[in-house]
C-alpha positions as CSV (number, residue, x, y, z in Angstrom):
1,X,-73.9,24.6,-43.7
2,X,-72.8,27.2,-45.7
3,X,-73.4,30.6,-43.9
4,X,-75.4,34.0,-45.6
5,X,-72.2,36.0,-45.2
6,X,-70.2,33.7,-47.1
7,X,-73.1,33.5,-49.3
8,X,-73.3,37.1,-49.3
9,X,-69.3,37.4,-50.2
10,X,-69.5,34.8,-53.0
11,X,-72.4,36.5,-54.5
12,X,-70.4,40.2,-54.3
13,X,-67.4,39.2,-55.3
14,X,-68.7,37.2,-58.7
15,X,-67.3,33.6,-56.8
16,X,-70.6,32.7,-56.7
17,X,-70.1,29.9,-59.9
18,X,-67.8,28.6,-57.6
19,X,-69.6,27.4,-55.3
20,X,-70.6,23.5,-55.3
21,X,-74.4,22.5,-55.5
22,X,-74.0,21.4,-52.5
23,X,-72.6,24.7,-51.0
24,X,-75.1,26.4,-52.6
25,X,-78.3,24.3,-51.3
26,X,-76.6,25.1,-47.8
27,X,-76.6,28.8,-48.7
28,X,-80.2,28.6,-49.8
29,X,-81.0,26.8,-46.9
30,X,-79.4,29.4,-44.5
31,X,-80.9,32.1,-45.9
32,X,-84.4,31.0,-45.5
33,X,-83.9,29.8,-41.6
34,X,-82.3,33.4,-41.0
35,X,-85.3,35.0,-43.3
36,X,-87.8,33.1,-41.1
37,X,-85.6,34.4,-37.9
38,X,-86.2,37.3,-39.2
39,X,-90.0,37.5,-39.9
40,X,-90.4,35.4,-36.0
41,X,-88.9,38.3,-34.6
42,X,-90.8,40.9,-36.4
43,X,-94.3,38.8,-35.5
44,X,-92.7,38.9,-32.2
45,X,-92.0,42.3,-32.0
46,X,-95.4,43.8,-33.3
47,X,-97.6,41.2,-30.8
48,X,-95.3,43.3,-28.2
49,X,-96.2,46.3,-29.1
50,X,-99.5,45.4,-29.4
51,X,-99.4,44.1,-26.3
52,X,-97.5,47.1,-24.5
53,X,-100.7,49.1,-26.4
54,X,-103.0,47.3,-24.3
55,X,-101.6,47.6,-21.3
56,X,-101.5,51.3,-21.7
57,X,-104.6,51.0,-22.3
58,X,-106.3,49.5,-19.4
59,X,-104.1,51.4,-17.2
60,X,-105.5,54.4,-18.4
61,X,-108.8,53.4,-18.3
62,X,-109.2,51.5,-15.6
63,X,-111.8,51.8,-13.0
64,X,-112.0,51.7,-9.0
65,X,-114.3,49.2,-8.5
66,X,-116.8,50.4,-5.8
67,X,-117.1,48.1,-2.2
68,X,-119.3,49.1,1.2
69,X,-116.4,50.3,3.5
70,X,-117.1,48.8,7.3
71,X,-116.6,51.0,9.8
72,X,-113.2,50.1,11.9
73,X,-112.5,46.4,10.0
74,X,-114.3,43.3,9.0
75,X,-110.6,41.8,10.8
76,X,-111.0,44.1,13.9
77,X,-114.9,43.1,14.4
78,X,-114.4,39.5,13.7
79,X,-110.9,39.4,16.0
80,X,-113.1,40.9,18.6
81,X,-115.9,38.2,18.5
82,X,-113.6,35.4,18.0
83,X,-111.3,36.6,21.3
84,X,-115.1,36.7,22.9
85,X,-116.1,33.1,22.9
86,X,-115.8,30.8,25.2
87,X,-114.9,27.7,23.9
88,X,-112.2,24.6,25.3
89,X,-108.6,25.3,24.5
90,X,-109.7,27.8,22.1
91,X,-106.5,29.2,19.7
92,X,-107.4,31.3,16.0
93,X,-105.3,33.1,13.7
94,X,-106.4,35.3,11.1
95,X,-105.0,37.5,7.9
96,X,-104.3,41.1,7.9
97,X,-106.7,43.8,6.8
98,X,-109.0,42.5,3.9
99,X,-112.1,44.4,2.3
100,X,-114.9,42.4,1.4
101,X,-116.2,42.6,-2.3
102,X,-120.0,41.3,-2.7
103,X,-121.5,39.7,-5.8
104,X,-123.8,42.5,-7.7
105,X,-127.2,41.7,-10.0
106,X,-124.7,42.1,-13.0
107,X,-122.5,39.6,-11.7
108,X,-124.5,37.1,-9.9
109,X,-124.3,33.4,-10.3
110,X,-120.8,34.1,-12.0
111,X,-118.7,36.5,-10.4
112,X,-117.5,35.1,-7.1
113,X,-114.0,34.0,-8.3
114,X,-113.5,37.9,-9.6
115,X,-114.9,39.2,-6.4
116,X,-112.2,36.8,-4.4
117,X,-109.5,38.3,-6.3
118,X,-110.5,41.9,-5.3
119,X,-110.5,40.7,-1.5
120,X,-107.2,39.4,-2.2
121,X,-105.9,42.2,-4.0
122,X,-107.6,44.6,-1.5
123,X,-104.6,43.3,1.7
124,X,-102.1,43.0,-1.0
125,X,-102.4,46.4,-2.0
126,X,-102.6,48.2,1.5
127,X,-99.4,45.6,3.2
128,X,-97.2,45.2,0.7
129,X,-95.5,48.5,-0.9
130,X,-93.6,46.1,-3.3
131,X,-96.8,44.4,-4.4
132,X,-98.7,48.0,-4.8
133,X,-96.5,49.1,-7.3
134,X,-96.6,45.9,-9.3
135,X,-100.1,45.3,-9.3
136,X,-102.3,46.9,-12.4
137,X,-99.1,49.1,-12.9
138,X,-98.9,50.6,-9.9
139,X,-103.0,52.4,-9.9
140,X,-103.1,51.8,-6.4
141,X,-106.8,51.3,-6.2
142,X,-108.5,47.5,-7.1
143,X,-110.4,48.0,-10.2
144,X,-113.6,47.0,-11.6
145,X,-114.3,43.5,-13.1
146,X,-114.0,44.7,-16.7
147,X,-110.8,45.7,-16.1
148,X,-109.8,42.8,-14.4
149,X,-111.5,41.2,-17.5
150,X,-108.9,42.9,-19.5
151,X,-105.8,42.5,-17.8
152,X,-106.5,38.8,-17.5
153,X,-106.5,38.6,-21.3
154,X,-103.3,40.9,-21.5
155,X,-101.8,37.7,-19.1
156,X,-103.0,35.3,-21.7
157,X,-101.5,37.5,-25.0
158,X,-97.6,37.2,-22.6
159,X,-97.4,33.9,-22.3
160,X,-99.3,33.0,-18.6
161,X,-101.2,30.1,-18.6
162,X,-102.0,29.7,-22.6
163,X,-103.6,26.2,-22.1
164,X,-105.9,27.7,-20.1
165,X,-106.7,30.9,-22.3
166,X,-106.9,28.7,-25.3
167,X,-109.8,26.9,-23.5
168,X,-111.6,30.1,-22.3
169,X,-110.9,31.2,-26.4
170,X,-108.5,34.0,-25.6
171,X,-111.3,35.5,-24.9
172,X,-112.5,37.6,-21.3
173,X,-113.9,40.8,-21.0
174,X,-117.6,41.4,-21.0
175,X,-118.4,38.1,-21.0
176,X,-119.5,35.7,-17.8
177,X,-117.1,33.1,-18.0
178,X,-116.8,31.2,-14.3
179,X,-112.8,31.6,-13.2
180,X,-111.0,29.9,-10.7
181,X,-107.6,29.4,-9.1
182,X,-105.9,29.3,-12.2
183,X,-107.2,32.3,-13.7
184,X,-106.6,34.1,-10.3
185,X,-102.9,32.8,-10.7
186,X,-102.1,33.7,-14.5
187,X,-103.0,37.4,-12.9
188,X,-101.5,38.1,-9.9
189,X,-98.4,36.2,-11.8
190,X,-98.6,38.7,-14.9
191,X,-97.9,41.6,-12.5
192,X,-95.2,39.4,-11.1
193,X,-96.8,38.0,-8.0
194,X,-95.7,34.7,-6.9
195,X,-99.0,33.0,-6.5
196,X,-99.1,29.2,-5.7
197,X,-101.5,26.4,-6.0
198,X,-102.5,23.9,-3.4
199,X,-104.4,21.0,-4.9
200,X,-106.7,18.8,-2.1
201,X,-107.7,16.0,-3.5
202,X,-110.4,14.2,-1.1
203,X,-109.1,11.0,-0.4
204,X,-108.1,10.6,-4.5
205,X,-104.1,9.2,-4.5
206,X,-101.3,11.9,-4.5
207,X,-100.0,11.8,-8.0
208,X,-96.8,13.4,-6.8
209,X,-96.6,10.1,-5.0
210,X,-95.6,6.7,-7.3
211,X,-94.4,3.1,-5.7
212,X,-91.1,1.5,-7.1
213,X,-90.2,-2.2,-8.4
214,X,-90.5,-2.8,-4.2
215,X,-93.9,-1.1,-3.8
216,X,-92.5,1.5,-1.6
217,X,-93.8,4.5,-1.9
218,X,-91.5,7.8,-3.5
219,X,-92.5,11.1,-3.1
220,X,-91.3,12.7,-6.6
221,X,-89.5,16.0,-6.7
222,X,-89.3,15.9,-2.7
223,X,-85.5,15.7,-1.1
224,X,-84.8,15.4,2.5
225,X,-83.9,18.5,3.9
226,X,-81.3,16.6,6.8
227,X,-79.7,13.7,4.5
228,X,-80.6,15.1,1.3
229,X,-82.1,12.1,-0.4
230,X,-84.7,12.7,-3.6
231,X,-87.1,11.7,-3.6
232,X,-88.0,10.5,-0.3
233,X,-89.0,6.7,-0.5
234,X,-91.1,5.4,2.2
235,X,-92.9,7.8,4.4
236,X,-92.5,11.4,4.7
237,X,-92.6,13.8,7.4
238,X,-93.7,17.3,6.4
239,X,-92.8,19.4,9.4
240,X,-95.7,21.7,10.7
241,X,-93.6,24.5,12.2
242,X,-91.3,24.8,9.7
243,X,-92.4,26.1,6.0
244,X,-91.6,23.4,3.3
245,X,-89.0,21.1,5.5
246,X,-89.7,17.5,4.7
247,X,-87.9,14.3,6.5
248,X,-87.3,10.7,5.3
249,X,-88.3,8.4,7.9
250,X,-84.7,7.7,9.1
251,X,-84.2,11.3,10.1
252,X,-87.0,12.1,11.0
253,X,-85.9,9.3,13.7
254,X,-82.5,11.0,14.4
255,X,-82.1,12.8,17.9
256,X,-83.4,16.4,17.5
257,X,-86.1,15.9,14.8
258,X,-88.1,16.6,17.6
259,X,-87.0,20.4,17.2
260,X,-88.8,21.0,14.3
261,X,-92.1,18.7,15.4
262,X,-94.9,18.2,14.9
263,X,-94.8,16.4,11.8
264,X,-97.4,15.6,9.2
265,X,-97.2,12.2,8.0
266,X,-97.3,12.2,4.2
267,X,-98.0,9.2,2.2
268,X,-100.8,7.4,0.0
269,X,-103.1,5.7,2.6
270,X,-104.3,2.4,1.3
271,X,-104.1,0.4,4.3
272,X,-103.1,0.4,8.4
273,X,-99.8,-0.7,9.9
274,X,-99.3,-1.7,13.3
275,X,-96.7,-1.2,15.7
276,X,-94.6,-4.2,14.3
277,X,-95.2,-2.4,10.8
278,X,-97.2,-5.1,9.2
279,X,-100.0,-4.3,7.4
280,X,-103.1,-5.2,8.4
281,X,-106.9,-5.1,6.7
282,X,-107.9,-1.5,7.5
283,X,-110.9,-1.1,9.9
284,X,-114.4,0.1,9.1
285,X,-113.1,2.7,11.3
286,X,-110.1,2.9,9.6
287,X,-112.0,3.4,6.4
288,X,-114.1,6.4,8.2
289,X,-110.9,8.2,9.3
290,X,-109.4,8.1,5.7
291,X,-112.4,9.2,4.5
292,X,-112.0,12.5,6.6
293,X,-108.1,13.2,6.8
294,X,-108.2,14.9,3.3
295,X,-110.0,17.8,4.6
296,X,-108.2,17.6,8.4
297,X,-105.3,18.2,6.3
298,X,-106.3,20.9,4.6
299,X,-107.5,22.4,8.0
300,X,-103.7,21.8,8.9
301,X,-102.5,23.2,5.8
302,X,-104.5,26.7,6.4
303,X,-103.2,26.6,10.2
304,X,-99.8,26.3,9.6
305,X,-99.9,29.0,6.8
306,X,-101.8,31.7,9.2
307,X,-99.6,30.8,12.5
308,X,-96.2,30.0,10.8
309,X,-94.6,33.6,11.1
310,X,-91.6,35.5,9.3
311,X,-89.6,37.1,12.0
312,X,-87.4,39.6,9.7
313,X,-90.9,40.5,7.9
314,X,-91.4,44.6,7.8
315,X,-87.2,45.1,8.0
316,X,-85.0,45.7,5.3
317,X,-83.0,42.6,6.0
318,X,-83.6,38.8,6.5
319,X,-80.7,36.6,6.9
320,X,-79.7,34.3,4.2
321,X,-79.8,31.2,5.9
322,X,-83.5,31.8,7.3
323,X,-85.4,32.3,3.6
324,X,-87.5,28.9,4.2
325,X,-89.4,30.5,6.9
326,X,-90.4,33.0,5.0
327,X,-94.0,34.0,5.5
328,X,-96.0,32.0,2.9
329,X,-92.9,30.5,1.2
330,X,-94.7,27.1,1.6
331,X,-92.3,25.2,-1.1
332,X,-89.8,27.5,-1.0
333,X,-86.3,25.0,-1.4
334,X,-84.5,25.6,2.8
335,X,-81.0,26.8,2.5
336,X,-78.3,24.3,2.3
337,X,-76.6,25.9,5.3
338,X,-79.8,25.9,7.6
339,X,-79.7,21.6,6.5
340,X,-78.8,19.0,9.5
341,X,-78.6,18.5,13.4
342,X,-77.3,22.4,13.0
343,X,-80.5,23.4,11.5
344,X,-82.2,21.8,13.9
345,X,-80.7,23.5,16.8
346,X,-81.1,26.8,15.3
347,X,-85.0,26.7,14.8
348,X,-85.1,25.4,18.5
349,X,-83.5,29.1,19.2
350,X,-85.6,30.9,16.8
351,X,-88.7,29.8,18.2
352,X,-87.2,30.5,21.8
353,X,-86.6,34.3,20.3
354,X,-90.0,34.6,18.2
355,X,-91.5,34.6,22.1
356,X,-89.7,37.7,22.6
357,X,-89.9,39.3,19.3
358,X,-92.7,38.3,17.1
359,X,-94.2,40.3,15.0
360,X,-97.8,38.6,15.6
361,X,-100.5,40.6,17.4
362,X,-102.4,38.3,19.9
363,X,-105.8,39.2,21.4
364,X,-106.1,37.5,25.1
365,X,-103.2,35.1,26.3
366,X,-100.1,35.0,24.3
367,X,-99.0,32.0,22.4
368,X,-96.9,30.4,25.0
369,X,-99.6,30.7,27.3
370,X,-102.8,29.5,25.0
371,X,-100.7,25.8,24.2
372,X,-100.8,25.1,28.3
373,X,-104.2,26.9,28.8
374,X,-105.6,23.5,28.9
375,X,-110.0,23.9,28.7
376,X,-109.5,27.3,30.0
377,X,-111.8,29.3,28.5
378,X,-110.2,32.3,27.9
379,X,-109.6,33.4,23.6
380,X,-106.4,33.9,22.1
381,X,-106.4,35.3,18.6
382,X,-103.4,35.9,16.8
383,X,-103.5,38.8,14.1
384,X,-100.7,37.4,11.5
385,X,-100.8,40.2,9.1
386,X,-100.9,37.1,6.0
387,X,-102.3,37.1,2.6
388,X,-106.2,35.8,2.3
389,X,-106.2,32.4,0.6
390,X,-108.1,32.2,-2.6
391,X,-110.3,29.2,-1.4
392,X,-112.2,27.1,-4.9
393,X,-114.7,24.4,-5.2
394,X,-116.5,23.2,-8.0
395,X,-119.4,25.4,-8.5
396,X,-118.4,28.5,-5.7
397,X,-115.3,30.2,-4.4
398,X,-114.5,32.3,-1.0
399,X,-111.7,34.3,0.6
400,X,-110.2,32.2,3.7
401,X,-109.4,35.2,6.3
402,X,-108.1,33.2,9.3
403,X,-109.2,29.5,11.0
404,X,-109.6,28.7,14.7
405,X,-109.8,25.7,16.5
406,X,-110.5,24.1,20.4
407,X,-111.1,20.6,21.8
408,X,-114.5,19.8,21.9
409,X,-114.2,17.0,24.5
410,X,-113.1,18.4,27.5
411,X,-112.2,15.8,30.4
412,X,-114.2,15.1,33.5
413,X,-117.1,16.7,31.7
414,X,-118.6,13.9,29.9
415,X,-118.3,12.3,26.1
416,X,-118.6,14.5,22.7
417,X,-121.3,13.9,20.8
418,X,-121.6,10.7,18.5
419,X,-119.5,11.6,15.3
420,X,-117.3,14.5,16.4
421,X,-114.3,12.5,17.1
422,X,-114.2,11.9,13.4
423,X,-113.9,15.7,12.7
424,X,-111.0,16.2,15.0
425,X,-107.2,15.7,14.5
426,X,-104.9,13.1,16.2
427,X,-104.3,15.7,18.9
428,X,-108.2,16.6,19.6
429,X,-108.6,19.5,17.5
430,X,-112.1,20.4,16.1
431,X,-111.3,23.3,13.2
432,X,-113.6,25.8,11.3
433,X,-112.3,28.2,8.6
434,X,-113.4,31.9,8.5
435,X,-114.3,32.8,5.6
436,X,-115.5,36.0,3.7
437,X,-118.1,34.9,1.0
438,X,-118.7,37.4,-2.2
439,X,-122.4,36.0,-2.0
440,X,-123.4,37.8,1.1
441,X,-124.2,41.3,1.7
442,X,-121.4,43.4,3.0
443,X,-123.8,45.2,5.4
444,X,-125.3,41.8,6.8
445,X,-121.6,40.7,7.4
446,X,-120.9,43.8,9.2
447,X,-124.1,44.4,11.3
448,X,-123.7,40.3,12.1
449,X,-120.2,41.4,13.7
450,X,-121.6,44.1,15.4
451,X,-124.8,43.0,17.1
452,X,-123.1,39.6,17.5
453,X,-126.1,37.3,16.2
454,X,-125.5,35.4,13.3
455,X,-121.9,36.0,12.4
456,X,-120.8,32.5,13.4
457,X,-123.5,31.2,10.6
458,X,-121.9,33.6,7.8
459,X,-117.9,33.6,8.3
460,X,-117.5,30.1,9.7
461,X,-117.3,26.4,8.2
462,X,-116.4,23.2,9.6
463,X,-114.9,20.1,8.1
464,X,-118.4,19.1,8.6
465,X,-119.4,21.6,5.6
466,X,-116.0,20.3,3.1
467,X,-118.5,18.1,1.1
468,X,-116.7,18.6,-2.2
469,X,-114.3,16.2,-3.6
470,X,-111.6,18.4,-4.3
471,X,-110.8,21.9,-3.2
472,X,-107.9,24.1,-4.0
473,X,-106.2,26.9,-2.0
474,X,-103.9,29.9,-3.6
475,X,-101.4,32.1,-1.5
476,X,-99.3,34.8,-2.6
477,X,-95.8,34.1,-1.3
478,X,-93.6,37.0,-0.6
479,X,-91.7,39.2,-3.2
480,X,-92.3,40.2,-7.1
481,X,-90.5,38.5,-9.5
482,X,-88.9,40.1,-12.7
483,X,-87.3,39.1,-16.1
484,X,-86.1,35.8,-17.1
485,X,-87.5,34.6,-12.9
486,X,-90.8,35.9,-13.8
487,X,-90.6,33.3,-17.4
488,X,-90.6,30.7,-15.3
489,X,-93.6,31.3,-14.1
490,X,-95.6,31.4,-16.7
491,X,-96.9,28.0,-16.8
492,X,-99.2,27.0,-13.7
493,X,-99.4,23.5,-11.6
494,X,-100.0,22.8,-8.7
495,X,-97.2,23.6,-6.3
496,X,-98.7,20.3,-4.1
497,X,-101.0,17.9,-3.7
498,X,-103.1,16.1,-0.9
């Protein structure tokens, strides 16, 4: 194709009669792409400057929005009960500093996602110095609901999450729209905040998980972090101590796999195998447990986030071949050089050194003591200083500030009750979420803590309770993203599914 500066010289220079109709149709043609190049950019251009208006906008007029401040903590009075109770092999773990945000008459029956946000944004805001200045352009304060309102529809007008503004009609503030995970997501991501989706499906297949010509099961987009393979085919082991470090089942059989165990066993359950490996019709029993495992894993999910610790987190250094246990970093991609027996071997030391130096607050025994405690009655509660999780269900969402959980059947003391064997993990444990729900009063949450009646019937919930289908989870890994990094997160999926 002729281009509009040889077009442009032909035309100054008088040459243009001797141009071919040929050459000239390219000319023509050239001219109108770059005129249309043109008038994109200048479309472009104003929507950014309209955009940039708006932002200035809300940040100037932005509002604190008002909360009932606790005396001490809502995470100080509820470590304190927790570290009192007297419960079997007792261990919990629960987020740094959150404030709680209630539903108001003006928002009621459609405000509790917003109100989750501000309970997130509330720890982010006072832990995270980075994340301060990022969020609502660095006001320091969590604003109003309007203004959240607002600055969702400024995430929409740059590009975050347009599917799901074009459902909502581009359109937010001032009306009483229901929100969710994704909403939460396009707006902590617009200020550059890494926020991830977890997807629990409730016994629904994994679609991340597909069988080949063999019927073997692949896990797509998953690589094993010792031998490299993608995706893993066959089962996967999804190691619990170790944030996003996955194993096919050939390493996971390798000497020193045991390193980095426990393992969650990740796969499609359709039917049981037995020892030989042949399957077998599954149980009634069988049946039962699948039923539940959907919501034990997330249970597990929430307890590796809270207890999983980042070593180098609060110093101005973290060494390069340590990012995937980064607090959070859930599917963060392991180094190449942490891959292997070597790898292995190192995480062996690093949990030998978090003993000595980790950064975790505990309440009672420590954490090498409460895994050998045995039914000793005693509490420990570790303070982890994580994010809130963003917890949604169709029809209500909450604030997940920690999780706890003990063995219900203690030996030599007689059965459990009929039934709660099916709420407990392969290794005995009974879980209940703590939770922080925007449809209670702040005051009864606090007095609760203080007097010590009623709390456990506010801020706890068992598997017993996970009646929905599907849930989802969002977490705020570490770090703000910038630039051409922060484009790539403008369209939102879910990081994994259960």
């Amino acid at each position: 194709m002729l281009d509009l500066c040889t077009f442009a010289a032909a035309s100054a220079s008088g040459a243009i009669e001797d141009l071919t109709p040929t050459g000239l149709a390219d000319a023509s043609a050239g001219l109108s792409e770059c005129c249309a190049r043109m008038e994109s950019a200048r479309d472009l251009g104003a929507k950014r400057q309209r955009l940039d208006q708006d932002i200035s906008d809300i940040h100037s007029h932005q509002t604190r929005a008002p909360f009932q401040a606790v005396g001490g903590t809502i995470i100080g009075s509820l470590v304190r009960r927790l570290a009192s109770q007297k419960l079997p092999s007792y261990q919990a773990a629960v987020a740094g500093d959150v404030d709680h945000f209630q539903t108001e008459r003006s928002d009621s029956g459609w405000g509790c996602g917003w109100r989750n946000i501000q309970m997130v944004c509330s720890h982010l805001l006072r832990h995270d110095k980075e994340m301060e200045a990022a969020l609502f352009k660095g006001c320091g304060f969590v604003p109003d609901l309007l203004s959240l309102q607002a600055w969702l529809e400024c995430a929409w007008k740059a590009g975050f999450d347009t599917a799901g503004g074009d459902m909502l009609g581009n359109v937010m503030q001032g009306s009483h729209q229901w929100i969710g995970t994704t909403e939460c997501a396009a707006l902590l991501r617009f200020f550059g905040l890494k926020a991830q989706i977890i997807d629990f499906t409730g016994g629904l297949k994994n679609p991340n998980i597909q069988e080949n010509d063999t019927g073997e099961q692949m896990h797509m987009g998953v690589a094993c972090d010792n031998c490299e393979q993608c995706p893993i085919v066959g089962p996967r082991y999804n190691s619990q101590v170790v944030n996003n470090y996955d194993l096919c089942e050939a390493c996971h059989n390798l000497p020193g796999a045991d390193n980095v165990a426990p393992f969650r066993l990740v796969q499609n359950e359709q039917a049981s195998h037995n020892k030989a490996g042949v399957t077998v019709n599954p149980t009634e029993a069988d049946k039962n447990q699948q039923n539940t495992l959907p919501h034990l894993r997330l249970m597990e999910w929430v307890w590796s986030y809270f207890v999983v610790t980042n070593l180098y987190e609060g110093t101005s250094e973290s060494p390069e071949d340590d990012q995937s246990t980064k607090a959070g970093a859930v599917h963060a991609q392991p180094s190449k050089q942490t891959r292997g027996a070597s790898h292995w071997q190192h995480q062996e030391e690093r949990s030998s050194k978090h003993q000595k130096t980790g950064n975790q607050q505990t309440v009672g025994k420590s954490g090498a003591d409460y895994e050998a405690s045995g039914s000793d009655s005693s509490a420990a509660v570790t303070r982890s200083g994580k994010p809130p999780l963003y917890f949604q269900h169709e029809g209500h969402s909450r604030t997940i500030i920690g999780i706890e959980r003990f063995r219900p059947a203690v030996e030599g003391k007689g059965k459990s009750k009929p039934g709660v064997k099916e709420m407990c993990s392969d290794d005995g444990f009974q879980y209940h979420l703590l939770l922080l729900d925007p449809s209670f009063k702040t005051n009864n949450i606090a007095s609760a803590l203080s007097s010590g009646h009623g709390w456990q019937k506010l801020m706890k919930q068992g598997i017993h309770n996970l009646r929905s289908q599907q849930y989802q989870l969002l977490f705020v890994d570490d770090g703000v993203v910038h630039g051409e990094e922060q484009e790539e997160w403008k369209v939102l999926k879910a990081s994994e599914t259960y």
